[in-house]
TILOPA-298659 format. One record per atom (N, C-alpha, C): x, y, z; atom name. Coordinates in steps of 0.1 Angstrom, whole numbers, plus 5000, padded with zeros to 4 digits. Atoms other than C-alpha are relative to their C-alpha. Last residue first. Layout:
<pts>
    X    Y    Z  a
    X    Y    Z CA
...
</pts>
This chain:
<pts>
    X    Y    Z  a
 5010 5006 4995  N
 5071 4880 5308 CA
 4991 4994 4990  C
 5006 5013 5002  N
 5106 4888 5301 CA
 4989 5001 5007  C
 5001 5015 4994  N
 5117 4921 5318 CA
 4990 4992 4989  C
 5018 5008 4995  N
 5116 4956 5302 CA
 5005 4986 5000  C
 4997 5010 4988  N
 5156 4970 5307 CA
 4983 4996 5002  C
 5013 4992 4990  N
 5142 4999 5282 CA
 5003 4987 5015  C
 4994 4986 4997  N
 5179 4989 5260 CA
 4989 5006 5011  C
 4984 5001 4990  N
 5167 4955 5262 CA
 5003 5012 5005  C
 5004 5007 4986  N
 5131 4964 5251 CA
 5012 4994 5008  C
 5006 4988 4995  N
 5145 4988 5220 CA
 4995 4992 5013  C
 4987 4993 4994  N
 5171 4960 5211 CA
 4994 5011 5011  C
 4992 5008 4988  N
 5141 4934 5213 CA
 5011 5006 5000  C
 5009 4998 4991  N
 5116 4959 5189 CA
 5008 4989 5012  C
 4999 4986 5001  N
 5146 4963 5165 CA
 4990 4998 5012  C
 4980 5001 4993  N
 5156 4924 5163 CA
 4998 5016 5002  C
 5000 5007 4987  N
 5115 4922 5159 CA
 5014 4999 5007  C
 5004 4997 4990  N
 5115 4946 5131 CA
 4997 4998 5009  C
 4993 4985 4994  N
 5144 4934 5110 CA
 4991 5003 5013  C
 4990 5004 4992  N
 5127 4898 5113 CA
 5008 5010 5005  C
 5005 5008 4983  N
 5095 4908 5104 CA
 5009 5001 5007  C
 5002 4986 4994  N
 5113 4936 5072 CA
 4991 4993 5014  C
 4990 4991 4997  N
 5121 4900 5056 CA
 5000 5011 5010  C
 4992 5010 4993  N
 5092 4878 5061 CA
 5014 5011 5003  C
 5003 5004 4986  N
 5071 4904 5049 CA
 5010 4995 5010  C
 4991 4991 4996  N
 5097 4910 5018 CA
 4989 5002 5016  C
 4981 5001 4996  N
 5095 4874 5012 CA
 5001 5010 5002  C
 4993 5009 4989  N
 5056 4874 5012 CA
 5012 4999 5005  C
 4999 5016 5000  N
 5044 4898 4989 CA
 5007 4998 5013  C
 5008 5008 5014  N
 5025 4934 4985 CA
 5009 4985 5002  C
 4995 5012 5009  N
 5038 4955 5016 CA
 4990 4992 4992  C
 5007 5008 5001  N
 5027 4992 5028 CA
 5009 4990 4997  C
 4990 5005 4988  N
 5050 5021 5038 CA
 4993 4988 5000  C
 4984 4998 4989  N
 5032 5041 5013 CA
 4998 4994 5013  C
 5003 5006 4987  N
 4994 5028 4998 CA
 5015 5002 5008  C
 5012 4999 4996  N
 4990 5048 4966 CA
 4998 4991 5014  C
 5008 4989 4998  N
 5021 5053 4958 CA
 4994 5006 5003  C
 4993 4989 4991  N
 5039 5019 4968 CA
 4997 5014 5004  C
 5003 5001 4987  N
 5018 5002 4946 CA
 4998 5010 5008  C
 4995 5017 4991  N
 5032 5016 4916 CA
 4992 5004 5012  C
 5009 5000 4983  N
 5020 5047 4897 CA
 4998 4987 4999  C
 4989 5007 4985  N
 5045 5055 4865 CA
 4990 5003 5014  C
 5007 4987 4988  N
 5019 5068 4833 CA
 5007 4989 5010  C
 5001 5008 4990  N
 5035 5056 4801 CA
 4995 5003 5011  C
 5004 4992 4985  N
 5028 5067 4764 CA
 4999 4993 5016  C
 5009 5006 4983  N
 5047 5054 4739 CA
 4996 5006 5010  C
 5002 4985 4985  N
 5051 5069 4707 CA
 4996 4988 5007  C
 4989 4989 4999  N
 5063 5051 4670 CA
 5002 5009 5012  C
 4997 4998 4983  N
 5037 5025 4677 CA
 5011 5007 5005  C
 4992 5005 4997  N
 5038 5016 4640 CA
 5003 5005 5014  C
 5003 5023 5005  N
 5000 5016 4633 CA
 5017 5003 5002  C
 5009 5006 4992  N
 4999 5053 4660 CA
 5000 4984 4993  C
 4991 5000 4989  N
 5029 5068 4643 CA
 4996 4994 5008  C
 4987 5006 5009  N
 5009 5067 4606 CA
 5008 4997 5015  C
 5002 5009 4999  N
 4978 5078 4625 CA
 5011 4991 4994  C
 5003 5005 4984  N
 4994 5109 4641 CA
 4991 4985 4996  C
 4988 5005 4994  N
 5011 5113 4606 CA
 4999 4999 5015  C
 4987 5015 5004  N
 4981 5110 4584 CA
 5007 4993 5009  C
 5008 5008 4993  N
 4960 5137 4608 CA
 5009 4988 4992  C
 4995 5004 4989  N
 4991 5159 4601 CA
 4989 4992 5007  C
 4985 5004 4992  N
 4992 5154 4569 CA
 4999 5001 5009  C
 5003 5012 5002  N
 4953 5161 4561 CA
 5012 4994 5001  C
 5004 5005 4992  N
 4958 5193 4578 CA
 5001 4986 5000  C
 4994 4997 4985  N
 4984 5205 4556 CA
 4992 4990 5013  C
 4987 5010 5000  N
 4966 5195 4527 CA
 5006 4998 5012  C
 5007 5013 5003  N
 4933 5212 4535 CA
 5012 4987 5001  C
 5002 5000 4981  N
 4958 5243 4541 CA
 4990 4986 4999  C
 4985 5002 4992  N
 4970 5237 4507 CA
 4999 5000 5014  C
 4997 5009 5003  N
 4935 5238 4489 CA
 5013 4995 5012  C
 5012 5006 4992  N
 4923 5268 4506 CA
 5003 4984 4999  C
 4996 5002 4986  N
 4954 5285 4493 CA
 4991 4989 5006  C
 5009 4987 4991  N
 4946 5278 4456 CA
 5007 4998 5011  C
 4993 4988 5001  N
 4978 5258 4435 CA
 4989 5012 5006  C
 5007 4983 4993  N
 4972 5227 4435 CA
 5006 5008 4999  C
 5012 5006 5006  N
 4986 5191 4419 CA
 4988 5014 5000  C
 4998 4997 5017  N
 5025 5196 4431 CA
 4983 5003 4990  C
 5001 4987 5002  N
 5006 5202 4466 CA
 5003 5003 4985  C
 5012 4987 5002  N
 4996 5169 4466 CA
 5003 5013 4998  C
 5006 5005 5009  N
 5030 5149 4459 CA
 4984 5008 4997  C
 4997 4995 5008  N
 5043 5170 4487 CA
 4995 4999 4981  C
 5000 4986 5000  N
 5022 5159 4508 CA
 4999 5008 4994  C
 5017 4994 5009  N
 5021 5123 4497 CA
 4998 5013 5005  C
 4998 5004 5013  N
 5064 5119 4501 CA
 4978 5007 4992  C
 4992 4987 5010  N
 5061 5144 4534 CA
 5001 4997 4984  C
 5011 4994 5001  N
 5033 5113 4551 CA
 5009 5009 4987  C
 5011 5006 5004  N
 5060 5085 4542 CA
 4988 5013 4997  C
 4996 5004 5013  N
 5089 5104 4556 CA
 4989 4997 4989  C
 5004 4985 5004  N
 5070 5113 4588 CA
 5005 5004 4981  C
 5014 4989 5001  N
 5061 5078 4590 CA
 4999 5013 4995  C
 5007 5006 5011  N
 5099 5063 4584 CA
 4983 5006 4998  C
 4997 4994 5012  N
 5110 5094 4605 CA
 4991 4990 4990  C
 5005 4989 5004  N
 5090 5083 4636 CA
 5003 5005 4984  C
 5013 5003 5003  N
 5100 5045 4634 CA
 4989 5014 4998  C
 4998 5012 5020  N
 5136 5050 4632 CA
 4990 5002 4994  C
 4996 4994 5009  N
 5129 5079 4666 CA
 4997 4996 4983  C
 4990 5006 5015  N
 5113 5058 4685 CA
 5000 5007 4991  C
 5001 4999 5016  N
 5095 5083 4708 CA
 5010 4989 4996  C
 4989 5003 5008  N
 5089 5077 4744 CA
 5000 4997 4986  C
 5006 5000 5017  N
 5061 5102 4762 CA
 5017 4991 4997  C
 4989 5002 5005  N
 5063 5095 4803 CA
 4995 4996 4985  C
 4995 5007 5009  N
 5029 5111 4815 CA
 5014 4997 4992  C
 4992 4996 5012  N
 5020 5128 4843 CA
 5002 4986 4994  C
 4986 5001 4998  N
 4993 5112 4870 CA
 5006 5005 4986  C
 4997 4982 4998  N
 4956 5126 4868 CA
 5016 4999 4999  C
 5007 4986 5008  N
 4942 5093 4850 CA
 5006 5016 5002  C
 4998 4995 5018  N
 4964 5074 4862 CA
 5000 5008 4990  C
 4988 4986 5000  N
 4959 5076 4899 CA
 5007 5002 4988  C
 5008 4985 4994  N
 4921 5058 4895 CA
 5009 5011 4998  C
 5009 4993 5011  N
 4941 5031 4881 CA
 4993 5008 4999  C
 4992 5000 5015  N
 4964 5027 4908 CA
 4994 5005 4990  C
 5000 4985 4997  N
 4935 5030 4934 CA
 5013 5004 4990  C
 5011 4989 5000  N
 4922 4997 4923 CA
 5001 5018 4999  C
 4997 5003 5013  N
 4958 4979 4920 CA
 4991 5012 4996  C
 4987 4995 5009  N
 4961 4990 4955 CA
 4996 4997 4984  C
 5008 4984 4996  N
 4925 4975 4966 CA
 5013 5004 4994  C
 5016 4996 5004  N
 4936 4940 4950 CA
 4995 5016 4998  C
 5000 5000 5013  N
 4966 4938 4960 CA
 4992 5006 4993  C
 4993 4993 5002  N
 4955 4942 4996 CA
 5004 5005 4988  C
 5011 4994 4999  N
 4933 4914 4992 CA
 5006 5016 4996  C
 5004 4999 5012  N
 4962 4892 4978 CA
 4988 5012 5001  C
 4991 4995 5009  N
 4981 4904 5009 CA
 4995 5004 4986  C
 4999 4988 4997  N
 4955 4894 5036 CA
 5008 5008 4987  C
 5015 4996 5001  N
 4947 4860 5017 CA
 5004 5016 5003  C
 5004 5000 5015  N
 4984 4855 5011 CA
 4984 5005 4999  C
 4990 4987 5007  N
 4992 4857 5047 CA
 4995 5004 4989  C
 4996 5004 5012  N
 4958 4835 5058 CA
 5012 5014 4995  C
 4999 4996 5014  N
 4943 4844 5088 CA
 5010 4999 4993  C
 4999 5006 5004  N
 4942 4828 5128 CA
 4997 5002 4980  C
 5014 5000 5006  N
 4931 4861 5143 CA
 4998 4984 4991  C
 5012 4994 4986  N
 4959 4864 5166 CA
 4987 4991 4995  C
 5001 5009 4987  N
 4985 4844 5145 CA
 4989 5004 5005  C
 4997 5009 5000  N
 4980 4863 5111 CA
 5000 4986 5009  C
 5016 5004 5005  N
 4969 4891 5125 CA
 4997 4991 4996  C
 5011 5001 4989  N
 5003 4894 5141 CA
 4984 4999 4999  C
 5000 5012 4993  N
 5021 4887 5111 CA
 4992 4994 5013  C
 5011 5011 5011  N
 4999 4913 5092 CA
 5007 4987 5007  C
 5015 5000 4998  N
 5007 4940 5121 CA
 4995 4988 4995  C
 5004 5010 4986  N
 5048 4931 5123 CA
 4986 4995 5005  C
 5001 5013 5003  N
 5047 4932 5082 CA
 5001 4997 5015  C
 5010 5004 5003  N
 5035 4971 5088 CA
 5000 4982 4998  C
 5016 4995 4992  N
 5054 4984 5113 CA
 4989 4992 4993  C
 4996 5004 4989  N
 5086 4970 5096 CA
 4989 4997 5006  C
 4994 5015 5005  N
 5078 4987 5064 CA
 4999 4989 5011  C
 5019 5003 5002  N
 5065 5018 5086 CA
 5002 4989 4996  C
 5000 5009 5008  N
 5103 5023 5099 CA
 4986 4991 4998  C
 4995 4996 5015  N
 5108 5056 5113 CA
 5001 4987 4992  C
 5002 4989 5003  N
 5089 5051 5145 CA
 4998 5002 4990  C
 5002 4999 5009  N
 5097 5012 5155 CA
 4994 5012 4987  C
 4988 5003 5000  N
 5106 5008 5189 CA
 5002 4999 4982  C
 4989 4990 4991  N
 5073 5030 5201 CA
 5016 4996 4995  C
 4998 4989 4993  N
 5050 5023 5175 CA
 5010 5011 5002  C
 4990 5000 5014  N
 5061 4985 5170 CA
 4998 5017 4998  C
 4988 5001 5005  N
 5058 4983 5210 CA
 4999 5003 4983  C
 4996 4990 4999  N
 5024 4998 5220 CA
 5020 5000 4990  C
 5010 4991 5011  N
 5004 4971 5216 CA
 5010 5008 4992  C
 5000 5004 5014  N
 5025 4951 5237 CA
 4997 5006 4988  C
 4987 5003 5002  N
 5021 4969 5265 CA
 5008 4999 4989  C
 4996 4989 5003  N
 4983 4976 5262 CA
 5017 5005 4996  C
 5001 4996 5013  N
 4985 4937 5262 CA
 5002 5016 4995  C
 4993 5009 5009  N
 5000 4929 5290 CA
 4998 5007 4982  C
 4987 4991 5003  N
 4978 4959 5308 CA
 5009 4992 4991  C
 5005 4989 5003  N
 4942 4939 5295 CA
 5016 5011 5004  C
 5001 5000 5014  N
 4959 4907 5307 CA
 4997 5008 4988  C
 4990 5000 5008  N
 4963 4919 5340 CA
 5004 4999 4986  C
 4989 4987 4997  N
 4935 4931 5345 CA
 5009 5003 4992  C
 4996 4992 4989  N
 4918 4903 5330 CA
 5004 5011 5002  C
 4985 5000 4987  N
 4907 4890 5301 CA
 4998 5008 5010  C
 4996 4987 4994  N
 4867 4886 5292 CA
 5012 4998 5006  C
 4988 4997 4985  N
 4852 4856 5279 CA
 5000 5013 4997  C
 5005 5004 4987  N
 4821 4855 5253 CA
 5010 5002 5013  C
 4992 5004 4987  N
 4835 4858 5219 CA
 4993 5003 5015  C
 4999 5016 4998  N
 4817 4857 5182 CA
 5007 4994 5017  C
 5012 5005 4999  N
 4805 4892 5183 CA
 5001 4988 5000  C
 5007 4998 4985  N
 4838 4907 5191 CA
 4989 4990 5003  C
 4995 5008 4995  N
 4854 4893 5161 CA
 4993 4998 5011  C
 5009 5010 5008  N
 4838 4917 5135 CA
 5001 4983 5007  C
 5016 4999 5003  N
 4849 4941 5152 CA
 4993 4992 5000  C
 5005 5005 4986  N
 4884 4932 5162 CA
 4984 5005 5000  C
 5002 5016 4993  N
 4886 4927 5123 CA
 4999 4996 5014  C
 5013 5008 5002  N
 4872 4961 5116 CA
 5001 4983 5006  C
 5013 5000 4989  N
 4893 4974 5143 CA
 4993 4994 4988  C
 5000 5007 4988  N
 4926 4961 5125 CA
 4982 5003 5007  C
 5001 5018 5005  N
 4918 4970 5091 CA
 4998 4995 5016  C
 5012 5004 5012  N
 4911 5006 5098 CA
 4998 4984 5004  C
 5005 4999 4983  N
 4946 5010 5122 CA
 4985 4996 4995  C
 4999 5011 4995  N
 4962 4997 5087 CA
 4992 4999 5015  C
 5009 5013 5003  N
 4944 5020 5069 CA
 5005 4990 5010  C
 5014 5001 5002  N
 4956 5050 5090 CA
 4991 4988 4993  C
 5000 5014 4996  N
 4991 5044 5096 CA
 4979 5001 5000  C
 4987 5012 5010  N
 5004 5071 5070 CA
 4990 4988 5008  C
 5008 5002 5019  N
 4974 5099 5082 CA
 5009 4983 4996  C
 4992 4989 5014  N
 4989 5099 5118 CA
 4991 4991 4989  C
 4987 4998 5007  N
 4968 5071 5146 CA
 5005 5012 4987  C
 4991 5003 5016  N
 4935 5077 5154 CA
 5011 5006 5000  C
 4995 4990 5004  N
 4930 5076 5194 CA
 5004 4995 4988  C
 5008 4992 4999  N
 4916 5046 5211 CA
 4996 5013 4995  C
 5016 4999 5007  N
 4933 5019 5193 CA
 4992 5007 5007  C
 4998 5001 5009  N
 4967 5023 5216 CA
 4988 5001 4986  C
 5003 4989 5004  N
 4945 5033 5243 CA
 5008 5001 4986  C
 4987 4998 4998  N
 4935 4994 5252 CA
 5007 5017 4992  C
 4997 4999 5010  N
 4896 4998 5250 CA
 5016 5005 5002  C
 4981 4998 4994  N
 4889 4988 5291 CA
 5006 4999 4987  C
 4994 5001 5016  N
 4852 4999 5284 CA
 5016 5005 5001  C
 5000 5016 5006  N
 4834 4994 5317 CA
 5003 4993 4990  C
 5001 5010 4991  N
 4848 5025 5334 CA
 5000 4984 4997  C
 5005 5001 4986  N
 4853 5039 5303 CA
 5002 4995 5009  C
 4999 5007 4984  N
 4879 5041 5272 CA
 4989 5002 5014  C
 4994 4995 4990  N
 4870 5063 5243 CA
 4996 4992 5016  C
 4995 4986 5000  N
 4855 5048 5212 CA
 5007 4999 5013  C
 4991 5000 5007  N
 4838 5011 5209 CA
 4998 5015 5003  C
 5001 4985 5002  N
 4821 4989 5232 CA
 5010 5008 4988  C
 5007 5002 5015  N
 4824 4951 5229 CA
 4990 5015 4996  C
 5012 4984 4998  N
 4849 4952 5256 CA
 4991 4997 4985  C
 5002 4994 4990  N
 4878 4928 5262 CA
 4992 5007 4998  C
 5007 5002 4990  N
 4881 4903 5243 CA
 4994 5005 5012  C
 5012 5001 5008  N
 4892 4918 5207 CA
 4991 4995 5013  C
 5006 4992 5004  N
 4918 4934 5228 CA
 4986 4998 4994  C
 5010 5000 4989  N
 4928 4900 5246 CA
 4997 5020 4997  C
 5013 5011 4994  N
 4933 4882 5213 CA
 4997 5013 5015  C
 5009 5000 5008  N
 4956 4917 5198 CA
 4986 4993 5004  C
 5007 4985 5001  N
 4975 4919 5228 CA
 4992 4998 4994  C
 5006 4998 4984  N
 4984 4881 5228 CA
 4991 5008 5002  C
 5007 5004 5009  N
 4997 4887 5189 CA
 4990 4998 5016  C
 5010 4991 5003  N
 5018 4912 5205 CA
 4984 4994 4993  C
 5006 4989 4988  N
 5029 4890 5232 CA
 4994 5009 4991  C
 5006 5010 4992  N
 5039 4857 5207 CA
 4988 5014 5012  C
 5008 5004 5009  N
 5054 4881 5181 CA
 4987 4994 5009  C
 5004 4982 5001  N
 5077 4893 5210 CA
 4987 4998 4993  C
 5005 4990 4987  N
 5083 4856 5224 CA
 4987 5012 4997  C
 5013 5011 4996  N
 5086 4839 5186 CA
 4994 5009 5011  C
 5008 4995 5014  N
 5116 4867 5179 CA
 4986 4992 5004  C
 4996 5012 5011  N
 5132 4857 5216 CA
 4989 5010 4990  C
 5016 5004 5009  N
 5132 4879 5247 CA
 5008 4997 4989  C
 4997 4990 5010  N
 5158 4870 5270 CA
 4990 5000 4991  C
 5006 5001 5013  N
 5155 4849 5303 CA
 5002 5012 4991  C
</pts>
């Protein structure tokens, strides 16, 4: 036998069911708390929400379930656990559409539900990263001059009219409030602030076809890494 894409998917999603079944303890492994060690220890800063997500939903799971795997079923899984991890390091992307597929099976949940949620909270912390993030300024030129044109014609036309200082500096100012609202009705400036997704949730995914995509890479990655470990089919 050879492991297959379905197989791998099929064992870590396994893992997941006989994690949420096995203990309705939580922290550091005991005697009577066989908490697979994968989820015993927080994971690096980067995989942190997703290790989050997972225990709330084996949380919130526990309380609906009654059996208890096995031994064996309790090492199967630690097994499994461990693969995206271990055959999957340097490729979070990967790491992360193997978790939402597998929560997807395990837990029987909705891609799009998990994703749109996801969305959601990212979009949130986007706008939060706004506020402090730099700003890309783009000028239209055409549209500056015609303004700054426009204010220099009544400027000038006032100063002809004066002749104290007090007066001229009055002037002055009242040009350059003109010409930040003269640049503001033809939108002569753009202000941009660049914070995507990606920024605020790194190594994360937002739709469906690049899940699908970065699955497939990382299950033909997690069955080179278990060939090359000569681990047996089971």
């Amino acid at each position: 036998m050879t492991w297959t894409h379905d197989h791998v998917l099929e064992r870590i999603s396994r893992g997941l069911k006989a994690l949420v079944l096995s203990t309705g303890r939580h922290g550091p492994k005991t005697s009577g708390s066989p908490w697979p060690a994968t989820f015993r220890e927080l994971p690096p800063l980067a995989e942190l929400e997703q290790w989050l997500e997972l225990r709330r939903e084996f949380e919130a799971a526990m309380h609906a379930r009654n059996e208890r795997p096995s031994a064996a079923e309790i090492a199967l899984a630690e097994e499994a656990l461990a693969w995206p991890a271990r055959y999957l390091a340097d490729e979070p992307l990967q790491r992360d559409a193997i978790w939402l597929t597998v929560r997807t099976i395990a837990f029987n949940l909705k891609l799009e539900k998990l994703l749109r949620e996801r969305r959601i909270a990212a979009d949130l912390m986007v706008e939060a990263r706004k506020e402090f993030a730099p700003d890309i300024v783009r000028i239209y030129e055409d549209d500056a001059q015609d303004a700054a044109a426009k204010v220099a014609a009544w400027a000038n036309a006032a100063f002809a009219k004066v002749s104290s200082r007090s007066k001229v500096i009055r002037i002055k100012q009242g040009a350059r409030i003109r010409f930040k609202r003269e640049i503001r009705k033809v939108k002569a400036i753009e202000r941009i602030t660049h914070v995507k997704r990606g920024d605020v949730m790194p190594g994360k995914l937002f739709n469906q076809s690049r899940v699908h995509h970065h699955r497939i890479a990382g299950v033909e990655a997690i069955i080179a890494g278990l060939e090359r470990d000569g681990v047996k089919v089971r």
